[in-house]
C-alpha positions as CSV (number, residue, x, y, z in Angstrom):
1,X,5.6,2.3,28.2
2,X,7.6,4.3,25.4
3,X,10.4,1.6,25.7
4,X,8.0,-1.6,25.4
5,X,6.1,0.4,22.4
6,X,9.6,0.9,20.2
7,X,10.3,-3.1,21.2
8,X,7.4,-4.1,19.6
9,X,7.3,-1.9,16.8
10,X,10.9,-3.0,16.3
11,X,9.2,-6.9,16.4
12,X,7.4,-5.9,13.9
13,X,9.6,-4.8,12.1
14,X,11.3,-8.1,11.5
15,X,7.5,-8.7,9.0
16,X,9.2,-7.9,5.5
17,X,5.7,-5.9,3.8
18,X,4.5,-4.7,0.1
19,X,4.8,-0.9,0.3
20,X,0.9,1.3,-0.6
21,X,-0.1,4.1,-1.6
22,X,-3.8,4.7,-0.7
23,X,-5.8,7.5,-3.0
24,X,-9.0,8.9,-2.4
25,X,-10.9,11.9,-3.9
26,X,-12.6,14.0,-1.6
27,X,-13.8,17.7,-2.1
28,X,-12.3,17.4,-5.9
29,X,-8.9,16.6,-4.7
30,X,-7.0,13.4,-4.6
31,X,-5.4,12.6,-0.9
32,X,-3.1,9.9,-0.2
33,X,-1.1,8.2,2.2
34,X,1.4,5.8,2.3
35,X,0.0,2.2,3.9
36,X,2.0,-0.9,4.5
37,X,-0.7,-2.1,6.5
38,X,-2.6,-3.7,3.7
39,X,-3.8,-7.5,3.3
40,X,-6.1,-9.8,1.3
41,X,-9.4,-10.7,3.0
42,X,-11.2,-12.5,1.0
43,X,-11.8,-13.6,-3.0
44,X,-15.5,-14.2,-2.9
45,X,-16.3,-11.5,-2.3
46,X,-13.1,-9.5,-3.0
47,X,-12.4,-7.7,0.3
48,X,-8.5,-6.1,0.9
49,X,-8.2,-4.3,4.3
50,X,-5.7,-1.5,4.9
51,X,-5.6,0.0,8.0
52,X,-4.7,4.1,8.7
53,X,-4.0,5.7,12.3
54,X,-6.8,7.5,13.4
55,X,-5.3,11.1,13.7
56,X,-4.2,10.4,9.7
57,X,-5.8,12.8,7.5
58,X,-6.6,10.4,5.6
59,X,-8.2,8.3,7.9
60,X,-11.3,10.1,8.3
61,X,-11.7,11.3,4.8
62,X,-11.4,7.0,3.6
63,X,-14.7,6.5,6.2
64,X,-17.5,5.6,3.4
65,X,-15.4,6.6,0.4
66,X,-14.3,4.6,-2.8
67,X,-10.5,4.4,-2.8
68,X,-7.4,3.0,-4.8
69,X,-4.4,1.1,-3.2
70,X,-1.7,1.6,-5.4
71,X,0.9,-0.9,-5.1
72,X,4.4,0.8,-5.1
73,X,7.5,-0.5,-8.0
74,X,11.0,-0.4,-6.4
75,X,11.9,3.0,-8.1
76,X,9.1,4.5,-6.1
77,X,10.4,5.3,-3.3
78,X,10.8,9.2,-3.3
79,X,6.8,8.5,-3.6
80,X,6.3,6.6,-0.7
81,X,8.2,9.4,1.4
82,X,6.0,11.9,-0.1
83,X,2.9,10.0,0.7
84,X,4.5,9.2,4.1
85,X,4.8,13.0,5.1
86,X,8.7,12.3,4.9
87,X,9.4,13.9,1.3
88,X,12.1,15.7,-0.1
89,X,13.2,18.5,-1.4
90,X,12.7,19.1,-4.1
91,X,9.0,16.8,-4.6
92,X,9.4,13.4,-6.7
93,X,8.0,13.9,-9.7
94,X,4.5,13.1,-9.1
95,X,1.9,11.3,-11.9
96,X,-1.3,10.3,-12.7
97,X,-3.2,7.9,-14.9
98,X,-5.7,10.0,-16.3
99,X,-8.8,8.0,-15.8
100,X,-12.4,9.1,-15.4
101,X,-13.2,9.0,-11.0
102,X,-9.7,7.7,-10.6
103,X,-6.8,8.7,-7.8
104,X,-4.0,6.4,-9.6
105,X,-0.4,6.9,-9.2
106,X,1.4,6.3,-12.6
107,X,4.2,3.7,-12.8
108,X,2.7,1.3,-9.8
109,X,3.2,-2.5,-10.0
110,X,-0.5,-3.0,-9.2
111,X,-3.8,-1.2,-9.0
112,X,-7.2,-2.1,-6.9
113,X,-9.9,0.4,-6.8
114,X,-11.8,-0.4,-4.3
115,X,-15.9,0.3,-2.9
116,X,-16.1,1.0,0.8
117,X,-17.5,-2.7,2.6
118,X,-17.1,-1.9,6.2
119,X,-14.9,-0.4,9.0
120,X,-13.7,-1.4,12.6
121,X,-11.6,0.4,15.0
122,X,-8.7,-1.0,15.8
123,X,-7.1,0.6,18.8
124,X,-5.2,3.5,17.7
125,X,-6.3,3.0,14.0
126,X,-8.9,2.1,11.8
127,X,-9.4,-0.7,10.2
128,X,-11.2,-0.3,6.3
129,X,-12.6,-3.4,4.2
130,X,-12.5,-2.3,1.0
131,X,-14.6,-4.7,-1.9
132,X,-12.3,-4.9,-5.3
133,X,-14.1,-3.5,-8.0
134,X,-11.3,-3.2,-10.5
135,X,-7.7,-4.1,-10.6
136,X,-4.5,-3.9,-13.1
137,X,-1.3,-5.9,-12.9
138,X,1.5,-3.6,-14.6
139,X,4.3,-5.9,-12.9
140,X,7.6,-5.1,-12.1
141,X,9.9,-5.0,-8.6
142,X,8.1,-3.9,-6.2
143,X,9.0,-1.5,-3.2
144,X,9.7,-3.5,0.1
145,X,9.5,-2.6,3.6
146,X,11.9,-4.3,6.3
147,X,13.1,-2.7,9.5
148,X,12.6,0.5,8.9
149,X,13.6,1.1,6.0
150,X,13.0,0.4,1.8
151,X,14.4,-2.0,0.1
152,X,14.2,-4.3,-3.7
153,X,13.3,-7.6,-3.7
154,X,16.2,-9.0,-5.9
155,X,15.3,-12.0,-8.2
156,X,17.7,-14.8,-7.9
157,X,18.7,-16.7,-11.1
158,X,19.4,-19.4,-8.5
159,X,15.5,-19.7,-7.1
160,X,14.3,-19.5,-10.3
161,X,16.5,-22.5,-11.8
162,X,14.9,-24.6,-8.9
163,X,11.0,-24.0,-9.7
164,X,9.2,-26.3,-12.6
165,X,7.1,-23.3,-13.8
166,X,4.7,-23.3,-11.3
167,X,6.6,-21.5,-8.8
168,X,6.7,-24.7,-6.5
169,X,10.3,-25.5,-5.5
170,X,11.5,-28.7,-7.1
């Protein structure tokens, strides 16, 4: 059973994914956790779904809460450790946007705060809907996941000779 788990995980694997930080304040302090498991739902309404594994600590406290998905820049990656139980030592260096009932990382290509919409359980995690209420572009690389491991998603002068400006391939 152990052996056909890993195979799949490793098929998986082979999915190339955006790399999250999911915030939430509960009891005063801000918890995380490090998601790849994030998607687009919908637009109307605005609905993004991450999903957490149930014996997360984070998976209980998310149940009916407000929460931010911080999309992780390439440099971030001492962050996503952290966030992933995996950090070093010494800590990365660790900031927040000061804003009034947020939990946002600093430096993140992308910001959604998002209002609790529903919840499903999916097997060994939970599946949250989350409505966007607010979002911010900051831009920049972000932080990939592939195979187990991080990775930069490196801009090729080539690809963009061959768009026309609307990022369609000529």
């Amino acid at each position: 059973m152990k052996r056909a788990i890993r195979g799949l995980r490793d098929c998986l694997g082979q999915f190339a994914t955006g790399v999250t930080v999911v915030t939430v304040r509960h009891d005063g302090t801000v918890h995380g956790a490090t998601v790849n498991a994030f998607a687009s739902i919908s637009l109307e309404p605005p609905l993004v779904m991450v999903s957490l594994n149930r014996r997360s600590r984070l998976c209980g406290r998310l149940a009916g809460a407000a929460f931010e998905i911080n999309i992780l820049s390439s440099w971030q990656q001492g962050i996503a450790r952290h966030f992933a139980g995996h950090g070093t030592d010494p800590a990365p260096d660790i900031r927040w946007d000061v804003l009034p009932h947020s939990a946002r990382l600093a430096g993140c290509a992308a910001y959604l705060s998002c209002a609790p919409w529903a919840s499903y359980d999916g097997g060994d995690h939970v599946i949250y809907l989350g409505e966007v209420r607010n979002f911010e572009i900051r831009g920049g690389p972000p932080l990939i996941f592939h195979r187990g491991a991080f990775h930069e998603l490196r801009h090729s002068a080539a690809l963009a000779s061959t768009t026309d400006g609307t990022g369609i391939l000529r």
